[in-house]
C-alpha positions in Angstrom: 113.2 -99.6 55.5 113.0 -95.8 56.1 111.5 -94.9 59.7 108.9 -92.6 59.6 110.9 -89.7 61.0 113.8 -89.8 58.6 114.3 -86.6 56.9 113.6 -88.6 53.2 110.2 -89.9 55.0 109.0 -86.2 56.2 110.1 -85.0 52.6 108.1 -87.9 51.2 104.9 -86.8 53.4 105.7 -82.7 52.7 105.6 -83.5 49.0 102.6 -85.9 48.9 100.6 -83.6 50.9 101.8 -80.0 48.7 100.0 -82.5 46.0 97.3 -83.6 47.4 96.2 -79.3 48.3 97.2 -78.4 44.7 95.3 -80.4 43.7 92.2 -79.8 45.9 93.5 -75.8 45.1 92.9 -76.8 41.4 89.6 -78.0 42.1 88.2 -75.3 44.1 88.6 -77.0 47.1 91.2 -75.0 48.7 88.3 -74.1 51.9 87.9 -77.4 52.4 88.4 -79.5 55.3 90.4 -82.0 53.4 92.7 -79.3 52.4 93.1 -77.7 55.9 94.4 -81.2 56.4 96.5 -81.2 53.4 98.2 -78.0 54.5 98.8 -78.4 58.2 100.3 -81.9 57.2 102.7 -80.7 54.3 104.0 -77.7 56.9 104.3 -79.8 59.8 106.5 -81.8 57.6 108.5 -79.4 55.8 112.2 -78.4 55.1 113.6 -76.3 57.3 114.6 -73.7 54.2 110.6 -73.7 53.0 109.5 -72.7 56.1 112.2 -69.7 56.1 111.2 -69.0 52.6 107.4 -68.9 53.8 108.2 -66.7 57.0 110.3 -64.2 54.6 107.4 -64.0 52.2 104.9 -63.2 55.3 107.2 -60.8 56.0 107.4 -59.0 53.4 103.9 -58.9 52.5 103.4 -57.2 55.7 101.7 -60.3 57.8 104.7 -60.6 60.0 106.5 -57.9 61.7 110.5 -57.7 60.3 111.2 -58.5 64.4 109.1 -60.8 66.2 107.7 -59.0 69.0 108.0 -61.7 71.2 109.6 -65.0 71.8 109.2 -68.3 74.1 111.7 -68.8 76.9 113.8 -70.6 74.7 114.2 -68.1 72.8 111.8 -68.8 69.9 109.7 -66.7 67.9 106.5 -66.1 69.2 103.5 -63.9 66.8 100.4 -62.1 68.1 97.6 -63.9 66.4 95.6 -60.4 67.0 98.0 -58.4 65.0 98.4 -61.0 62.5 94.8 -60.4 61.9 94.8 -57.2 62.0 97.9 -57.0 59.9 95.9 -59.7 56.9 92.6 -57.5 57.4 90.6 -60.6 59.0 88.5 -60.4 62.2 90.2 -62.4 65.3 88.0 -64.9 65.1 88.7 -65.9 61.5 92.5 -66.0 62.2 91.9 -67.9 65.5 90.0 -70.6 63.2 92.6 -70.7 60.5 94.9 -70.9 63.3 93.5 -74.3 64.6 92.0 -75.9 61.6 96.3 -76.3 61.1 97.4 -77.4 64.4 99.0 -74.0 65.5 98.1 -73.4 69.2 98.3 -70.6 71.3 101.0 -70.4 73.7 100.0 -69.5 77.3 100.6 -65.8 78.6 103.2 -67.5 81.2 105.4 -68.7 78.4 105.8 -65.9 76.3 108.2 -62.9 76.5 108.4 -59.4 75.2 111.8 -59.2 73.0 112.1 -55.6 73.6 
């Protein structure tokens, strides 16, 4: 029996819940609580290489700075929800509930670094 943290379970769990939000995409559901859902489970289960792929793309549509502008003590990278925003052309509120509604909290001050 495959434990529920085996790589082949989270793959099971990233590709049953990419369905389940193209699906709910398809449907014109994509606002949707259920989708929210759908998302924040499919990334907080995905490969390693999607989530690369994704962070590239952000990047290059101009979402993400090229170099983080900060990082955590452990050296990971940390974003500016308010220039994220700024950068997708939503108010700071909007991006703060997007932000939540998939499970990505903000870091306190104390733990976060300026790279430069």
């Amino acid at each position: 029996m495959t434990s529920p943290s085996t790589p082949s379970a989270r793959l099971l769990r990233f590709y049953a819940a990419g369905h389940e939000y193209a699906e709910l995409h398809a449907a014109g559901k994509s606002d949707t609580s259920e989708a929210v859902a759908a998302l924040h489970e499919m990334l907080e289960n995905a490969p390693e290489d999607f989530i690369e792929h994704i962070h590239g793309d952000a990047v290059e549509l101009g979402l993400l700075p090229v170099t983080p502008d900060y990082c955590t003590a452990d050296g990971e990278a940390a974003y500016d929800l308010d220039d994220i925003a700024r950068r997708a052309g939503v108010c700071n509120a909007e991006a703060r509930r997007v932000a939540a509604a998939i499970g990505i909290d903000p870091l306190p001050a104390s733990d976060v670094h300026r790279r430069n």
